[in-house]
C-alpha positions in Angstrom: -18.7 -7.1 -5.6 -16.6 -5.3 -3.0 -17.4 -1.5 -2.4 -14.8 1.3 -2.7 -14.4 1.3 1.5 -13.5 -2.4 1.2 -11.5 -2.5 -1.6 -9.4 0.0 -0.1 -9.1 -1.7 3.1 -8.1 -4.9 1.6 -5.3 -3.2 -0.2 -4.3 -1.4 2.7 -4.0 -4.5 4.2 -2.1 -6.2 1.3 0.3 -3.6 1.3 1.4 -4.2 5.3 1.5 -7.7 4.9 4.0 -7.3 2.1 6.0 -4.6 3.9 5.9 -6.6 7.2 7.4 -9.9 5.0 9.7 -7.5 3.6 10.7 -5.8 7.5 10.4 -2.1 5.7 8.9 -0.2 8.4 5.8 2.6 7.7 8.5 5.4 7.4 11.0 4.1 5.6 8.2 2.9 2.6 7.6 6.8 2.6 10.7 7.8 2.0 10.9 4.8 -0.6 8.1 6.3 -2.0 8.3 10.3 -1.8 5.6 10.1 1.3 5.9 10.5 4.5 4.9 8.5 6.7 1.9 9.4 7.4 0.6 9.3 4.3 1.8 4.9 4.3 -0.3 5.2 7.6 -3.6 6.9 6.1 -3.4 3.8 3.1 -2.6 1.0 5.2 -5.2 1.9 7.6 -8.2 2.8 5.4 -8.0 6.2 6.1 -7.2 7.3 2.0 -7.8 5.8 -0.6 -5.0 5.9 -3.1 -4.9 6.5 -6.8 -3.3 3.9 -9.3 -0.1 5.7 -9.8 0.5 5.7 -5.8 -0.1 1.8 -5.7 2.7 1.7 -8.6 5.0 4.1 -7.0 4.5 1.8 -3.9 4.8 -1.5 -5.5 7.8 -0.3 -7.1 9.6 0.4 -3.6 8.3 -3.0 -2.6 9.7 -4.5 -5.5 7.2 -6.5 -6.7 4.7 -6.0 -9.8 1.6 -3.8 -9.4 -0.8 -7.1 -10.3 0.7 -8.5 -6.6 0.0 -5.6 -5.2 -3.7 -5.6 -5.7 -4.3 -9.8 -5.4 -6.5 -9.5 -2.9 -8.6 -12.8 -3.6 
C-alpha cells in the first residue's frame, strides 16, 4: 500500500509524462486548467497534493479520462 507522499508523487509524475507526450508545457496546462503555473509545478513535483476535482479539471485539459490519469501501476 502506497502512502499519501507516494501516491502523490506518482501522480505528479503521471501527469508530466502525459503533458510531455502531449508537448503542453507547465504554463500553458495552467491556463488549461484555471492555475497558474505554479500551482502545475507544486503537483508535478510533490510539493501539493491535489484534490479529486483538480485531477479531473486536469485530465480534462489533457484530454484523456480521469481513470488514465491516476494508472499508476
Amino acid at each position: 500500500m502506497l502512502s499519501k507522499q507516494e501516491l502523490s508523487a506518482k501522480i505528479g509524475d503521471r501527469i508530466k509524462k502525459i503533458r510531455h507526450e502531449k508537448g503542453i508545457s507547465q504554463a500553458e496546462l495552467g491556463r488549461m486548467c484555471e492555475k497558474d503555473k505554479q500551482h502545475i509545478e507544486l503537483i508535478e513535483n510533490n510539493k501539493v497534493s491535489p484534490n479529486i476535482f483538480t485531477l479531473y479539471i486536469i485530465a480534462t485539459a489533457l484530454e484523456i479520462e480521469l481513470k488514465e490519469l491516476l494508472d499508476i501501476s
